[in-house]
N, C-alpha and C positions, 0 to 999 in steps of 0.2 A: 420613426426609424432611428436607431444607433448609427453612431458614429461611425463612420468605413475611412480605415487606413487602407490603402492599396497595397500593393505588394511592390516595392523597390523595384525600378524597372533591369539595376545592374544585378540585384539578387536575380530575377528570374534569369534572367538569361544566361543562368547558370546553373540552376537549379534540378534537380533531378525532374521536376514533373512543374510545369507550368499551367496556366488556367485553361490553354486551350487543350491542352494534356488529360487534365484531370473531366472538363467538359464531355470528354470521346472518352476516357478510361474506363471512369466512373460506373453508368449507365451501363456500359457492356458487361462491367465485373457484375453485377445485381440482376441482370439478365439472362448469364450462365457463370455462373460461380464456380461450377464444376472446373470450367476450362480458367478461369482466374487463378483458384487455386492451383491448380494445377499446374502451370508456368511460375504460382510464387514456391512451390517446394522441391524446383532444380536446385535452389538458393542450399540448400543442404546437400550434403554428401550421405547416400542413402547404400547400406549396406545389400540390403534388397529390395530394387524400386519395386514400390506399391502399382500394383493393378488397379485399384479402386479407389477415386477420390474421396468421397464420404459416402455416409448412410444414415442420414437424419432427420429423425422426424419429432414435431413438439407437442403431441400427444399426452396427456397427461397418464392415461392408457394404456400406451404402450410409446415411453420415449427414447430416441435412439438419438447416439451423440456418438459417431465415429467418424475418423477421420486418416485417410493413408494407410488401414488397418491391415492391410498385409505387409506394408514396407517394413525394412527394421535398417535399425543406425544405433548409435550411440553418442549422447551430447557431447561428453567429455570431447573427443575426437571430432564432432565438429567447431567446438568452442575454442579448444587449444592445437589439437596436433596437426589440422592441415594449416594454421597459418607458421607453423616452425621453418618449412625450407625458405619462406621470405622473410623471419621477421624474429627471428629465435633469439636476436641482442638486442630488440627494439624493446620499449618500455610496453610492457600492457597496463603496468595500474602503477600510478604517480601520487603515492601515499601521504597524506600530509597527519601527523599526530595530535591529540588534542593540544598539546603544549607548541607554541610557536617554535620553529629549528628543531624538531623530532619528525622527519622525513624516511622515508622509502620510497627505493625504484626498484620495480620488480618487473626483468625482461618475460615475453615469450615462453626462450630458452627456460628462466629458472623457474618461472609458472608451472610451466611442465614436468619437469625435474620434483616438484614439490606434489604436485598433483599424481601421478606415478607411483609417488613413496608412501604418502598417506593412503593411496588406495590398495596399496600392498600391508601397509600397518591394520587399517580397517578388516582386511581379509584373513592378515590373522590374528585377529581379534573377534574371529568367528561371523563378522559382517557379510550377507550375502543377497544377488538379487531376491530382490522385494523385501528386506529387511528395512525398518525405518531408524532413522539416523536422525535425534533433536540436534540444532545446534544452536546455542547460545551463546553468540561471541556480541561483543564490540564491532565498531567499522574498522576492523583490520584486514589486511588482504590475505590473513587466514582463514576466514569466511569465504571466500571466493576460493580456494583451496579447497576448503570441507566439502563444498556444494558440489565442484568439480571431480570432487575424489569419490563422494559416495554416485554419482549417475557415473562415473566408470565403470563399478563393478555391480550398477543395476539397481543399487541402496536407493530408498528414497526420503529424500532428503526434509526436514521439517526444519525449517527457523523458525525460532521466535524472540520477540524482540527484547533486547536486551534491557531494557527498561523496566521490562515486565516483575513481577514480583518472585518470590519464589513459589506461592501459590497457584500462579500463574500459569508457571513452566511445570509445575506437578498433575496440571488438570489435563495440559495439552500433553506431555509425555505418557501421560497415561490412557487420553486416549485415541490416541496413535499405537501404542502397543511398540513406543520406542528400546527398542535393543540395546542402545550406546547414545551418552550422550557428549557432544564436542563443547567444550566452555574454555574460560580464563581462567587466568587465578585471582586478578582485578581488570576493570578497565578506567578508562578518564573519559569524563564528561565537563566540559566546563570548571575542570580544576579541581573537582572532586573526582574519588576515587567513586568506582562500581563495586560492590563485594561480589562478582558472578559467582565464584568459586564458591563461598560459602549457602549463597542463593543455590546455585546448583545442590551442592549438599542435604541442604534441606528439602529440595524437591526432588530429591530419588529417593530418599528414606520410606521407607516403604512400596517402593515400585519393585516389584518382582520384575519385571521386562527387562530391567537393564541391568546388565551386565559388566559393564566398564564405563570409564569417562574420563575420557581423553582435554589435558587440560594445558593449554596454549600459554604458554610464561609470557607474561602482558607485562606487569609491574616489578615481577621479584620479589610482592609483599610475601609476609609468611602465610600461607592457605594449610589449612586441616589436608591432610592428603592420607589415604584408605589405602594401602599395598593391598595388590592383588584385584583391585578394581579399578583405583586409577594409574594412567600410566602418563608422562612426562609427556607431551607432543614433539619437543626439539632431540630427546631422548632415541624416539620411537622413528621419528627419522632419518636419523643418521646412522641406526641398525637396518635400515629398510631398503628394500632391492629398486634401484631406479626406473624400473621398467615392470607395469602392470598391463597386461593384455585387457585389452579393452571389450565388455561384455554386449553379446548383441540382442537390442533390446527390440520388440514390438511398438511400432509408432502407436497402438495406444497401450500400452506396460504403462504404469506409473513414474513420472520424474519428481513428484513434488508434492507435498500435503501443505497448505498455509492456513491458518488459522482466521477468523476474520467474527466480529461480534454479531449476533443476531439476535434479534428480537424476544427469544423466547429465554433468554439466558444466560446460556449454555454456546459456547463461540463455537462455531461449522466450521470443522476441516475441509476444508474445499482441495480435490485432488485435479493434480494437470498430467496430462500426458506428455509423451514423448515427442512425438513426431510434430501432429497439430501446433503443440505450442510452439515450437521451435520453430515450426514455419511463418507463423503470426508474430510472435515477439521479435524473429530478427528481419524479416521485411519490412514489417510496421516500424520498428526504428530508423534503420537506412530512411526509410522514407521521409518519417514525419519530422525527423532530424535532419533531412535533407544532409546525411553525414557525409563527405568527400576522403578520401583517403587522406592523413593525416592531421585529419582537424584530431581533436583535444576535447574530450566531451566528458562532463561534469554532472553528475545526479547526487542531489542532495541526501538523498531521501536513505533513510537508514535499512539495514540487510534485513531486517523483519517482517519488511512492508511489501506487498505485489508491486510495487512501483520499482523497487528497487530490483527482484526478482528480472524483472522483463525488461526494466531499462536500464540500470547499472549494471547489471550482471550479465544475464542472458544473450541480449538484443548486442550489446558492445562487444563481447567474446565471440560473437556468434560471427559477426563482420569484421573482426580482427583491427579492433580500433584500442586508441590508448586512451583510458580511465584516470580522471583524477580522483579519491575515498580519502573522504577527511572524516577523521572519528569525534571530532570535535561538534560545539554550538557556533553558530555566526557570530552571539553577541561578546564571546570570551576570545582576547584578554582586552577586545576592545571591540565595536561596534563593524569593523572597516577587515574583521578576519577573514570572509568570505572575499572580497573585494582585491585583498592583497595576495590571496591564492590565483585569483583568479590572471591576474598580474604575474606573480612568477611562474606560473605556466601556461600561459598565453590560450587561455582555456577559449576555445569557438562556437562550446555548445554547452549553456546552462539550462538545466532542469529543477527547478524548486516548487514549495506551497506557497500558496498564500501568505499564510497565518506568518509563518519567516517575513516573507515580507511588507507586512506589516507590520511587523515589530520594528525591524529596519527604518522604515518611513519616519518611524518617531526620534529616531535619531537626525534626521533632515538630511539634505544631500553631501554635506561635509566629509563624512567619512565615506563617502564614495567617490566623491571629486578627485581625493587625495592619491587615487589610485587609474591607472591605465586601463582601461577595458577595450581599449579599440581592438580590440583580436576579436571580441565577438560578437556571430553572429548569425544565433538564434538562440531566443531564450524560449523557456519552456513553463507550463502551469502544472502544476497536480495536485489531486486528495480532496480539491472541495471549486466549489464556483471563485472565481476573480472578482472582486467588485470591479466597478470604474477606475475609482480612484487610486489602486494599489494599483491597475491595471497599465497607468497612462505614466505613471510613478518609474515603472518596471520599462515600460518600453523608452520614455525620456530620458531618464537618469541614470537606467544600467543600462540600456540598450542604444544610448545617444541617439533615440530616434531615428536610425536604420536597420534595426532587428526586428523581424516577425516574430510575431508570439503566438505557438503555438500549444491554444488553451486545450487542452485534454483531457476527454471525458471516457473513464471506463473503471471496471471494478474488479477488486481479488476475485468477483465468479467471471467474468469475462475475458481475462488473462492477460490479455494486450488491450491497446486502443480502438475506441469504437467510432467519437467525432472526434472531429481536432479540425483549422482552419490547416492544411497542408500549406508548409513556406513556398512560396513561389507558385501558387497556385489560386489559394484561395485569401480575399482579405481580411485583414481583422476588423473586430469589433470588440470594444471593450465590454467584457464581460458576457459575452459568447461563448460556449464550447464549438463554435464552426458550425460544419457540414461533414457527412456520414464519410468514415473511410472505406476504401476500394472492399467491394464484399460484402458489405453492413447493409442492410435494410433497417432503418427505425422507425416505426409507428408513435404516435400522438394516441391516446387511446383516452377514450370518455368513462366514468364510472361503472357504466351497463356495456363496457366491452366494444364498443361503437369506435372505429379510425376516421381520428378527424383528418380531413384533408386541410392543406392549405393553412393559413397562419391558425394560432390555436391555445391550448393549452389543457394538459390534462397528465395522463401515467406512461411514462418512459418505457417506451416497450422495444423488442428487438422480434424481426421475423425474419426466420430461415437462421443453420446456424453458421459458425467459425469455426475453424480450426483450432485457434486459443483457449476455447471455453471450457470451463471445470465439467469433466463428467458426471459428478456426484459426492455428497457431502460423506466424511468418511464413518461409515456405520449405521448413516442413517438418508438410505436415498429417498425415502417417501418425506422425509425431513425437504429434500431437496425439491423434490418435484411440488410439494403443497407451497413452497415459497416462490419459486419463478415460473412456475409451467401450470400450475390448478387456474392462481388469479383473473387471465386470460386466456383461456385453453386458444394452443397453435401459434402462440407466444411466448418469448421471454420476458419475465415482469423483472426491473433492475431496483421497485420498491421507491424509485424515486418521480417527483414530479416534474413537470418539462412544459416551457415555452417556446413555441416556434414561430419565429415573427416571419415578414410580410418575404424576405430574401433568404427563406429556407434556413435561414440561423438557427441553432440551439443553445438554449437558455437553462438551467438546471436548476428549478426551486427549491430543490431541498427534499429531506427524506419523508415519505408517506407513513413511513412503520415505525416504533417506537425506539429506533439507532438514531445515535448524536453522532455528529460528526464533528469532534474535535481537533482542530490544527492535521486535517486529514486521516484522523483515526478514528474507526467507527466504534462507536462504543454502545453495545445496549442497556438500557435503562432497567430490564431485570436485575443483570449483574450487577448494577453499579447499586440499585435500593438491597439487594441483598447484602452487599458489602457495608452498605452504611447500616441497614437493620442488625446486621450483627454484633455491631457496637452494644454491649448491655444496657446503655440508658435510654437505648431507641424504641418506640413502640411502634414506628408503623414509618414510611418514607414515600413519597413520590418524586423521581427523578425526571425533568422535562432541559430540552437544550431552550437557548434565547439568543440573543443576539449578540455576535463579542467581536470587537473593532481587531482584532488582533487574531484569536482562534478560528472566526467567523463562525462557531458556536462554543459555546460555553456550557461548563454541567448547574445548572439549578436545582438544587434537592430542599425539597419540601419536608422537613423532620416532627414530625410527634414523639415525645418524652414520655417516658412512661412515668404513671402518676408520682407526684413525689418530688421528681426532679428537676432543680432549679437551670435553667436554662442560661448559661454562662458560657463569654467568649472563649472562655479555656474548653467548653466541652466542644464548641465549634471547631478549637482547633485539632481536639482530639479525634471527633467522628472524620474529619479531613487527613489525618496520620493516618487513622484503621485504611480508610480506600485504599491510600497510596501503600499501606503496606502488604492488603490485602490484592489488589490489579495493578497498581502501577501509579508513577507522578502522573501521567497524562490525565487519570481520570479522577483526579482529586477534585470535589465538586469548587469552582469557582466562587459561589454563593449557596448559601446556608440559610433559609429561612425556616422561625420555628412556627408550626400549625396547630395549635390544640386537635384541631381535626381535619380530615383532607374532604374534599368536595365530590361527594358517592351519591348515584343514584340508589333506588331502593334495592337495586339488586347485587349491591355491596360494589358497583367496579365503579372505581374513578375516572372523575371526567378531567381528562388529560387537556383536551383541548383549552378550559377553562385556567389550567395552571399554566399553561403555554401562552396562552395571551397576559395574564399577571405579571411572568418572568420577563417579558417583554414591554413590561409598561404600557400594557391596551386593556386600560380598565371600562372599556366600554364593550358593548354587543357582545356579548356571553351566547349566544343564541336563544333554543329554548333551555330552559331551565328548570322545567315542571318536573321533571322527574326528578331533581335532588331530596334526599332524604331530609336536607335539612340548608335551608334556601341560606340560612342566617352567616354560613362556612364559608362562602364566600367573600359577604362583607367582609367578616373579620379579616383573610387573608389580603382582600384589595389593602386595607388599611395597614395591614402588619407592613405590607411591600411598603407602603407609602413612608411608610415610617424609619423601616432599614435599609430604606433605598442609600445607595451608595456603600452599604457593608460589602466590602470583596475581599475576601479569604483566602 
């Protein structure tokens, strides 16, 4: 049995929902969900209340995924305009810039006021419901404008993340069939500049679909600028009318398309609705945030990511709380950045990854001593499993061992949260994702489809649906249905693996399909060996994750040369440039080993399993092996490893 921290007895007894609470909640909500839901979507201001709570069935057959379908609302107006008669000069987002002393405070009032203008500049720029809107910003709080501005007038909205490449942002704008695209002219990262502007440029060239592109003065560098297709953002709103009538939408109409990597290649637009989401992201926040009217609540996590979407954005606008958005890294201009924000704004509710902190850790506790954190109190997990160790790290040393931590498990296809230990409710354990949130049914599921009861271990499943949950990937729903509803028919399959010990905990082993999860971004191992095969001197690639003390996985690419070529750290460092320029930094492989040949059965497909235990240093139990084409491919790569062990790129 893990270790059990209890729950503060001064925290509960204050807490939105306590253990005897959640005991009696719980059960009822998974017993009729109808009436659950149904009491969490008052939480919204609905234009025309819904007659029917849902209509869902997980049928591979015939699947039906509806939720409040006759209601209509519109987010903007639940987000920003019903909290203006109380709170129109209170701060909603407390901006911090990548450079230390580059700050904004952006009230309510002017939230709104900006929101309004852009969605009246949007409209006439020929923007209209169900038009898709890309947006490629930075962590500025003109991102949370663009998102706000396009569900005004019914747009639906696509980030994607700023980090991405420009190839990146041409695959996903095109296919979305985006209209307009919102960017910079630069942004700062860690002290370097972002080119978005010119990324952007190169990623509409050739897209017929878009028609303008609207670009936000970030640095003042000089950017390439097109008359007649792009237009100024500070330009465009200060010709723009302050008052845009807000459009009324279908609680399932589209709000939001997010991109996310899968297995076959090619990244799934996963689309969220209106109504469901809104009701699941902003209750599920209040909750698992146990938020109080004026706490101060902080999510790391950058605008391109569902984490971000549902818990920086959404979920905080949604309950009218005030946001801290830093566009920067933790570790720049010093180790202690996060630490000192979190100090001069008295922040009470942190949300980060792992992978952050663990990088952190390596710095030791100094650079957090040095700073005040006693203001908070809850910290938050996302993007991948907590080990122990970061885990104990986190709650001692930033949480002075009176903060819950609530480890959260759920995914861009499931919208909001699914476990999490509930603060003042339920207790932690290091390296848990908790107990099933209010509504949630999770299954343990055995290879042959089989629900294990009671402690276990097997395929992450979900039965009955949510509110939150993506209806369908965009243009390709049999896409959709053969990846989470064929696997288990009359289930949700989440692709990932799950331990449930003896006290009903969830444990989260890791992914079953061939996505990495790197420093919480899921990357597929298609994309990434095509990105490296297309290096010219490449002949053939296998990409597997392993295990990374910092990322909690890592990319490992298995390279074969094509005859001829001498195998040299400069070409290492060059197939590692192509990724990053063709997907992005995050997915530049870690390590580089080269394979004369990869490890194929006779029917040409490689045994992944076999490079995954290598990249991991387990040169034993291979399983069977009979079927390799060529038994000998092995050796050689155990010993190649043996030999470049410790080469990191």
């Amino acid at each position: 049995m893990s270790e059990l921290y209890p729950v503060p007895a001064d925290f509960a007894a204050r807490a939105h929902v306590d253990a005897a609470a959640y005991d009696r909640l719980y059960p009822a909500s998974v017993a009729d969900p109808q009436a659950y839901w149904r009491e969490q979507a008052a939480f919204l201001d609905w234009m025309r209340p819904f007659t029917q709570v849902s209509d869902t069935r997980f049928d591979p057959e015939d699947l039906r995924i509806r939720w409040f379908a006759d209601g209509t609302l519109n987010a903007s107006v639940n987000c920003v305009d019903r909290h203006l008669p109380a709170k129109a000069d209170i701060p909603a987002i407390l901006w911090e810039g990548d450079r230390p002393g580059d700050s904004r405070t952006v009230t309510w009032g002017e939230l709104s006021d900006k929101v309004n203008r852009l969605a009246n500049v949007l409209s006439g720029l020929g923007i209209a419901k169900g038009d898709v809107v890309t947006i490629y910003l930075p962590v500025i709080p003109e991102a949370f404008i663009a998102m706000m501005a396009c569900v005004r007038i019914g747009a639906v909205h696509s980030v994607v993340f700023s980090g991405f490449s420009a190839e990146s942002l041409a695959s996903r704008i095109e296919d979305a069939g985006a209209k307009l695209l919102i960017t910079a002219d630069e942004g700062y990262r860690g002290g370097r500049t972002v080119p978005l502007k010119r990324n952007a440029d190169e990623a509409v060239a050739g897209q017929p679909s878009i028609r303008h592109v609207v670009v936000v003065r970030r640095s003042d560098g000089a950017v390439p600028f097109t008359p007649g297709r792009d237009v100024w953002y500070h330009e465009a709103l200060a010709a723009a009318a302050p008052w845009c009538e807000p459009v009324e939408m279908g609680a399932e109409d589209p709000l939001f398309i997010l991109y996310t990597s899968g297995s076959t290649g090619k990244p799934k637009g996963l689309v969220h609705t209106t109504g469901g989401y809104l009701v699941h992201a902003g209750t599920s926040w209040r909750t698992i945030f146990d938020w109080h009217e004026g706490d101060i609540f902080w999510c790391t996590a950058d605008v391109g990511w569902v984490t971000a979407h549902s818990y920086k954005i959404y979920g905080p606008l949604l309950n009218g709380a005030t946001s801290v958005m830093f566009e920067g890294v933790p570790s720049w201009p010093d180790s202690s950045r996060w630490w000192s924000i979190i100090e001069r704004h008295r922040v009470n509710i942190f949300y980060t990854a792992p992978t952050a902190l663990r990088s952190l850790m390596r710095e030791g506790d100094g650079p957090v001593r040095r700073h005040d954190l006693s203001t908070l109190r809850v910290l938050g997990s996302v993007g991948e499993p907590i080990n122990p160790e970061a885990w104990r790290w986190y709650h001692t040393v930033i949480g002075g061992g009176r903060c819950p931590i609530v480890d959260t498990y759920w995914q861009t296809e499931t919208g909001a949260v699914l476990l999490t230990p509930i603060p003042g409710a339920v207790a932690n354990k290091p390296g848990r994702a908790g107990k099933p949130y209010f509504g949630i049914t999770p299954r343990v599921v055995d290879a042959q489809g089989g629900v294990i009861d009671g402690p276990g271990e097997g395929n992450m499943c979900f039965e009955g649906s949510w509110p939150g949950q993506a209806r369908t990937i965009l243009g390709d729903h049999d896409r959709f249905i053969s990846t989470y509803f064929a696997p288990f028919p009359g289930l949700f399959f989440t692709g990932d693996g799950v331990l449930r010990d003896e006290d009903g905990y969830y444990c989260i082993t890791g992914r079953v399909d061939d996505v990495i999860n790197v420093s919480g971004h899921r990357l597929g191992t298609v994309e990434l060996e095509s990105a490296i095969s297309s290096h010219p001197a490449v002949a053939e690639s296998a990409v597997v994750g392993y295990p990374h003390e910092v990322k909690g996985q890592g990319v490992f690419a298995y390279v074969t040369l094509k005859d001829g070529i001498p195998a040299t750290e400069d070409l290492r460092r060059e197939i590692k440039d192509s990724v990053r320029a063709r997907i992005g930094a995050i997915a530049s492989p870690d390590i580089i080993q080269w394979a004369p040949a990869l490890p194929k059965n006779r029917a040409g497909k490689i045994l992944r399993r076999i490079l995954t235990k290598v990249a991991a240093d387990d040169f034993q139990n291979f399983g069977d092996t009979s079927t390799l084409a060529d038994p000998g491919v092995v050796d050689d790569i155990v010993q190649r490893r043996k030999a470049d062990k410790g080469i990191y790129l």
